[in-house]
N, C-alpha and C positions, 0 to 999 in steps of 0.2 A: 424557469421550471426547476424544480427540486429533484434531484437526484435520489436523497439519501435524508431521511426525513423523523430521526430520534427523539422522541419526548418521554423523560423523565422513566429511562433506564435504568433498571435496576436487577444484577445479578448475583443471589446469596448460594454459598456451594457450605449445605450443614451450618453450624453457628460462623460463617465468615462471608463477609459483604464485600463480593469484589467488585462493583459499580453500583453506585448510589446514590441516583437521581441526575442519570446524565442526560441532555438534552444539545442537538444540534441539527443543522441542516447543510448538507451538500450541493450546493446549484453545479450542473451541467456547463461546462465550460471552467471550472475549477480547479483550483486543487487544497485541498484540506489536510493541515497537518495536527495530528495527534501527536502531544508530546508531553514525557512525563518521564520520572525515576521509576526505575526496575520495581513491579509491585505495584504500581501507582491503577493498574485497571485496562492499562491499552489494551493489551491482547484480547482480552474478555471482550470490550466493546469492540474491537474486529471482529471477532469470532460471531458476535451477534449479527451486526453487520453484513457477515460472510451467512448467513442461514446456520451456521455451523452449530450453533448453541441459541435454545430460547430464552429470552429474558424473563425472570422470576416475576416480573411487572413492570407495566409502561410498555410503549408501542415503536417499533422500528417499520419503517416503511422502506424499500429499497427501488426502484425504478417504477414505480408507483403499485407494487405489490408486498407479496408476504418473501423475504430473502432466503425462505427454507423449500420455497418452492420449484422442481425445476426448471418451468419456463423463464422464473428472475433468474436463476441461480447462473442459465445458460448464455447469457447478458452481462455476467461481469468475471471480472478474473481475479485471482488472489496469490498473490507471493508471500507466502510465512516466512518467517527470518529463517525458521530451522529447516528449509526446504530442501532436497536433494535431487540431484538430476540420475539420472536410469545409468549405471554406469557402464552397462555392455551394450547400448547403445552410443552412435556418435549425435556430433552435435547437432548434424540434419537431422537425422533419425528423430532422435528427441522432440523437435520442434514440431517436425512432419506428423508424426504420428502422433501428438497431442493436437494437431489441427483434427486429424480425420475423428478420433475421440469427440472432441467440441461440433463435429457435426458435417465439417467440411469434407467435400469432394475431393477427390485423389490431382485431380488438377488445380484446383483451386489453394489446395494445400501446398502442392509442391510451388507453386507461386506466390503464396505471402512465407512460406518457410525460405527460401532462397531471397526476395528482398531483404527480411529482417537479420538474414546472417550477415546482408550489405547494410544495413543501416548500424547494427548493433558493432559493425567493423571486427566480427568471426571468419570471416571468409579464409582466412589459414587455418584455421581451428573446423573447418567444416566437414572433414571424415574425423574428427580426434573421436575417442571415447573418453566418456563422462570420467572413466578412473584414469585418465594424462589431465584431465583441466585442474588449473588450480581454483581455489575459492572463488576468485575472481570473475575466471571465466566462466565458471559453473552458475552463479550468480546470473551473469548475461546470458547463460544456452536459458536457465527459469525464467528473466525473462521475455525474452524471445515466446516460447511456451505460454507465458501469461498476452500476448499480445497477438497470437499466431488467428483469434477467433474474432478481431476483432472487436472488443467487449465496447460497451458503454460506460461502464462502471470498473475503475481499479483498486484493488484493495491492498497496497505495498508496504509486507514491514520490515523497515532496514534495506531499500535496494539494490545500497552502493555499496552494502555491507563489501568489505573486502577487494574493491576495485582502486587501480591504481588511479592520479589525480585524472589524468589524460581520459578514461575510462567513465569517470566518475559524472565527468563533464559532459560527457555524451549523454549518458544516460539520463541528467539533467534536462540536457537541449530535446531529447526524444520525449521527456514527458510535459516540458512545454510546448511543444508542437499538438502533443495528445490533448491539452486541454483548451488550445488555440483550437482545432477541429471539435472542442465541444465535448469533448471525454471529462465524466468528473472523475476525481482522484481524489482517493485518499491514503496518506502516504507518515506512516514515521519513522523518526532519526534520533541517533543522538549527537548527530553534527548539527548545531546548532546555525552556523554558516549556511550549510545545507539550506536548513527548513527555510532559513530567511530569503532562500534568491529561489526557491518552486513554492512558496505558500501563498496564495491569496489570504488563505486565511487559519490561525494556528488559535488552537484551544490545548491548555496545559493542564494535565491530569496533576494530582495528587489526592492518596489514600480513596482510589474509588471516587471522585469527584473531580468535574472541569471546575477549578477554579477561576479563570481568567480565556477570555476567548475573542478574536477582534483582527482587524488588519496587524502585522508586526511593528508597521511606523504607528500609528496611533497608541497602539499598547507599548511601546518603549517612551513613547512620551508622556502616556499619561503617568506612567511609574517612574519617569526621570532615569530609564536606566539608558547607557550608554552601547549596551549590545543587547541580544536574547539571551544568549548564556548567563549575564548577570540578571535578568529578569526571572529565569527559570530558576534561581537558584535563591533568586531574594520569596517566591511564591511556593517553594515546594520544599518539602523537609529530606530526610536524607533517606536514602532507598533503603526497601525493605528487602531484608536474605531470604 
């Protein structure tokens, strides 16, 4: 079953086309990676994705509804790159009280918010306030936060942004577990390494367009390329300021 279900998106903001006939699907149990130079359209089609923004034409379906709606909306979570954690709150707090927000009961809360400080490996960090953590940890308290509801659906852009290798690696192994238990994901980087050990499956933007999209062994061989970073780089032209 289809998660995440886009046919021939299209978003123009005034005379400029920032997604131009995108088309893809996310199955349940996945994880999809968007990848593309600065400019190339990602954000936009998250944003769509997210309900956050409608498309100027073509149809996005998200857990078999409209994603601007709140019963879908209540179903997935979203981590933006530029996201910030509550800084006079600490890093339970945060977590706890973005459960009961998403709908959770005060117990129920306080018991997936103290797991995921143990899984996400915060449990020192667990009275900090958001202005002591660094990028890194701040990064983990969002997601914690995005994970705290249980979603179906995750929408992550950049979530290693800033974490050390040790760090980095977890958050890795937690979101192959999440799509082992059936969670789709959709997740971008610009660690190329990255996308290639959590993607099932990777579609590369450029100028508003998926140009190429497919398992990463398959598409490194049909292009003869010897890694993704030389494939991404032989498919897409140089980022937009």
């Amino acid at each position: 079953m289809d998660a995440v279900v886009a046919n021939d998106l299209r978003k123009v903001f005034g005379e400029f086309t920032a997604v131009d006939g995108v088309s893809f699907k996310v199955e349940f149990g996945t994880t999809f990676a968007l990848i593309g130079p600065n400019g190339a359209g990602k954000t936009t089609t998250l944003r769509m994705v997210s309900g956050l923004i409608r498309p100027t034409s073509g149809s996005i379906t998200v857990l078999g509804g409209d994603p601007s709606v709140g019963g879908v909306r209540s179903k997935m979570s979203i981590l933006p790159e530029d996201a910030g954690v509550y800084e006079k709150l600490t890093v339970y707090e945060s977590i706890y009280y973005y459960g009961l927000l998403r709908g959770l009961s005060r117990s129920e809360a306080e018991m997936r918010t103290e797991r995921l400080i143990r899984v996400l490996g915060l449990e020192d960090k667990h009275d900090e306030y958001g202005s002591k953590l660094s990028k890194g940890l701040k990064r983990k308290t969002l997601l914690g936060m995005c994970l705290v509801n249980d979603p179906q659906l995750l929408v992550l852009d950049e979530p290693t942004d800033g974490l050390d290798v040790r760090s980095a690696k977890n958050v890795r192994d937690i979101l192959g577990k999440l799509a082992g238990d059936g969670k789709a994901i959709i997740v971008t980087s610009h660690n190329m390494s990255e996308i290639r050990s959590v993607a099932d499956t990777i579609a590369i933007m450029d100028k508003g367009r998926i140009v190429v999209q497919g398992e990463a062994e398959k598409l490194l061989a049909e292009y003869g390329s010897d890694n993704l970073e030389e494939l991404f780089l032989t498919l897409t032209t140089s980022e937009v300021e």
